[in-house]
C-alpha positions in Angstrom: -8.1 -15.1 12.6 -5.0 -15.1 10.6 -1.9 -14.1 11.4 1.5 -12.8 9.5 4.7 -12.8 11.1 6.3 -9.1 9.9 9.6 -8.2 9.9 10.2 -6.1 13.2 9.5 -9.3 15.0 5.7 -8.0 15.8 2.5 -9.6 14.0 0.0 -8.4 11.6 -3.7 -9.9 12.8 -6.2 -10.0 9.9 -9.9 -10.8 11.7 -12.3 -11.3 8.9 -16.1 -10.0 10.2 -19.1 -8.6 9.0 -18.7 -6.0 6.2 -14.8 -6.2 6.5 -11.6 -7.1 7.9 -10.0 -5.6 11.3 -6.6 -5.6 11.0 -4.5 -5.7 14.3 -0.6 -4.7 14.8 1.0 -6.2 17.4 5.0 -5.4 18.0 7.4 -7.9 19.2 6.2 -8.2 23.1 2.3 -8.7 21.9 1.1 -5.3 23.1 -1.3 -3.9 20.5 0.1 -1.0 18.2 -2.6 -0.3 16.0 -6.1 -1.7 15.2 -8.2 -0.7 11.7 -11.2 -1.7 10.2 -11.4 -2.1 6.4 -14.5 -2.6 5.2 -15.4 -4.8 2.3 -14.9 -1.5 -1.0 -11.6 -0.7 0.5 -10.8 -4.3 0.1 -11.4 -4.4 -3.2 -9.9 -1.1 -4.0 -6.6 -2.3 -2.5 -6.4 -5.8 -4.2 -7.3 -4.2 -7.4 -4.1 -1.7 -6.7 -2.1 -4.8 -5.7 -2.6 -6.8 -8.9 -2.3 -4.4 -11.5 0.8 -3.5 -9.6 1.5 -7.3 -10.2 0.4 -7.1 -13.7 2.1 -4.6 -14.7 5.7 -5.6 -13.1 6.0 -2.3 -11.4 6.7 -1.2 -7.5 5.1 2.3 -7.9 2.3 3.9 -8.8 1.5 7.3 -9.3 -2.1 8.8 -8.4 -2.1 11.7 -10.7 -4.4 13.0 -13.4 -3.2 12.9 -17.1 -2.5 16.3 -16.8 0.1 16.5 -14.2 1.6 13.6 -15.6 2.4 15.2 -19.2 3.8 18.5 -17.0 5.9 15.9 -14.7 7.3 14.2 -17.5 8.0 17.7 -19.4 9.5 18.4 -16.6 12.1 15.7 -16.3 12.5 15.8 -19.8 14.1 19.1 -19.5 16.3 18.8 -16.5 13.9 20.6 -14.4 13.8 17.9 -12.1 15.2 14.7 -11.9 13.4 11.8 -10.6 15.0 9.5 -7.5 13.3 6.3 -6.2 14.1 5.6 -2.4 13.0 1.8 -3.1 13.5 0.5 -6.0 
């Protein structure tokens, strides 16, 4: 088991085991918060999303078609709406 220190003072538990990883949140007294199993696609599917996130020196991504992003942009383009980032 490995564990990661977060920053609320809890833990973050990763268990590796048999088709996946169970991954176990634990708050600042111990006491379990939250327990998940992530088998071994979703693992990949994540690390992928974490790289080219890496790759491509951005925080965000968006998970829209081609489509919505041409309307989006057209969108902001002409005032319509204005995009904010909380986190930047």
């Amino acid at each position: 088991m490995y564990s990661i220190e977060v920053n609320n003072g809890g833990t973050l538990e990763l268990e590796p085991g048999r088709g996946g990883i169970t991954l176990t949140s634990r708050d600042h007294s111990g006491t379990v918060t939250r327990r998940d199993f992530f088998g071994d696609a979703e693992l990949v599917i994540v690390a992928d999303l974490l790289r080219y996130l890496r790759d491509n020196g951005t925080p965000e991504i968006y998970l829209l078609s081609d489509e919505m992003k041409l309307y989006l942009q057209n969108l902001i383009r002409n005032g319509d709406i204005e995009e904010y980032r909380i986190f930047q």
